[in-house]
C-alpha positions, 0 to 999 in steps of 0.5 A: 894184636888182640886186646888182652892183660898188659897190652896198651888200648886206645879207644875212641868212644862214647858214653851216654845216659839212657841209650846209645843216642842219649844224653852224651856225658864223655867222649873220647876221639881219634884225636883226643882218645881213652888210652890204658893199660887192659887187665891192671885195674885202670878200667871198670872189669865189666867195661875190660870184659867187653872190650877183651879179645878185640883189634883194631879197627873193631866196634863194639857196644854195651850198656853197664849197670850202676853196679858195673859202673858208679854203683848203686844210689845209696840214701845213706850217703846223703850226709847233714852236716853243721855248718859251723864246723865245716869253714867254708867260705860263703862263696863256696855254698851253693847248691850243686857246689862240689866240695872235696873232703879227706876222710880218716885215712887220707882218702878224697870224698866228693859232696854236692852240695843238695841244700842249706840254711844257716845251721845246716849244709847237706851233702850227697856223696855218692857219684853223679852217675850213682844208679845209672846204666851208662850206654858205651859205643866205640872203635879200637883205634890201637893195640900194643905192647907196653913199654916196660 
């Protein structure tokens, strides 16, 4: 069975930064793999495009671009804020804290905290891996149909 729109994937794998013996920042095992649902929007389309057609026991390898993957690192999402208005606890301010915002329409925004004094806190909201190429390498561990 070929990898295609509605099949179950399992995958072991691994991502790394840089190349493909970079800085390993997920992995996926026989054991513990990425299993998903091929063609529904689970996955990165760019990443789905690479793995298509595929059967078990296959390997593959690509790199993806931040605009395949995270995106690009965007400046404007650097956001100042005054602390007074946030209520957060002290404990919870410190640098590379990751702080969960709802914005307007109930949506979850992620900011890292990148500084702070007494007036001020300032949040980078773009994703970790913004502006990165993510190196892919892996097995096809199974290919099936879903259960409707």
């Amino acid at each position: 069975m070929i990898i295609e729109k509605n099949k179950v994937v399992e995958l072991s794998l691994t991502i790394c930064l840089d190349s493909y013996e970079g800085e390993k920042i997920q992995e996926y095992t026989e054991d513990q793999p990425l299993i998903f649902i091929f063609g529904v929007g689970e996955i990165f389309p760019a990443f789905e495009d690479n793995i298509k057609g595929l059967k078990k026991g296959e390997t593959f390898k690509f790199m993806l671009t931040p605009a395949q993957a995270f995106g690009e690192y965007d400046e404007k999402a650097i956001i100042k804020m005054k602390r007074n208005t946030l209520n957060l606890p002290i404990d919870e301010i410190f640098i590379g804290n990751i702080i969960t915002f709802r914005s307007e329409n109930g949506n979850e925004l992620e900011g890292t905290i990148l500084e702070f004094n007494n007036e001020t806190i300032t949040f980078d909201f773009n994703h970790p891996l913004a502006g990165e190429n993510i190196y892919i390498s892996g097995t096809v561990i199974d290919v099936r149909e879903s259960i409707e």
